[in-house]
N, C-alpha and C positions, 0 to 999 in steps of 0.2 A: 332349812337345815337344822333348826333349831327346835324342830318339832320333831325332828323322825327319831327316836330312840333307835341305840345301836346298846351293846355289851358295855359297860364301864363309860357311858355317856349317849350325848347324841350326835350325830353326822358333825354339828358343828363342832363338836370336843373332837374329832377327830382328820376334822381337817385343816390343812393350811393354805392359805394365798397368802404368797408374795408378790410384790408389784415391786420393780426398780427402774432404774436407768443404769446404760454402761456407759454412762458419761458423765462426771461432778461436773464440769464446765464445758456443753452443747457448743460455745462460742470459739472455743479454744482445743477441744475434742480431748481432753485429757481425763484417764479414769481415775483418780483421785476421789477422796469424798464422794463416792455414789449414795447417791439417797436411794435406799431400800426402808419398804412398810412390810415389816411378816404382822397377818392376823389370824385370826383363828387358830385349830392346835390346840386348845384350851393352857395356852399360854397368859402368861400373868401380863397385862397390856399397859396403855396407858404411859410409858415409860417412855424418855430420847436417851439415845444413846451414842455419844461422838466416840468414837477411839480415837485414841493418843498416839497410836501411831500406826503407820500404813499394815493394811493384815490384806491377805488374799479374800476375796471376793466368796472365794470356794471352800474357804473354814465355815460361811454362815451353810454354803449348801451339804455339807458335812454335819454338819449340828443338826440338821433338818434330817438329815439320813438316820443321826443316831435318834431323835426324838418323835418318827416312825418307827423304831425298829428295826431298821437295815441296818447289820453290822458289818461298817465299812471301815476300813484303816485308811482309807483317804479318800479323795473328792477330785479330779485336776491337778491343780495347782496348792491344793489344801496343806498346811504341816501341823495342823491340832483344832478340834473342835473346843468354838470360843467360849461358849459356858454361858452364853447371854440369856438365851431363852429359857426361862424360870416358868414352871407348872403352878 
């Protein structure tokens, strides 16, 4: 992906995977602290990030809408795109 040039990068500046769980604790089935990896995006990486306190799931797939290009006023459950992903 890193090979194929596109406009303003290549395939891999331009795309994202996410991988999660809808579950912080499998044992106990509660969605609390889900661990979510976004990569690629040509996002600034390398980073952990905990929140401080419970945010909808659907704020990060909002953030991911606005950072394609979809201008969306919300996502779900969403009430503000979180500002996490840095270029």
């Amino acid at each position: 992906m890193d090979q194929i040039k596109e406009e303003g990068g290549t395939l891999l500046d331009h795309t994202t995977v996410m991988m999660g769980s809808n579950f912080g604790d499998s044992s106990n089935h509660t969605c609390n602290n889900l661990p979510m990896i976004v990569a690629g995006g040509g996002y600034r990486h390398q980073t952990h990030t905990v929140l401080e306190k419970q945010t909808p799931l659907c704020n990060l797939y909002l953030e991911l809408l606005h950072k394609h290009d979809v201008d969306a006023a919300s996502f779900g459950s969403s009430v503000a795109d979180m500002g996490l992903l840095k270029g």
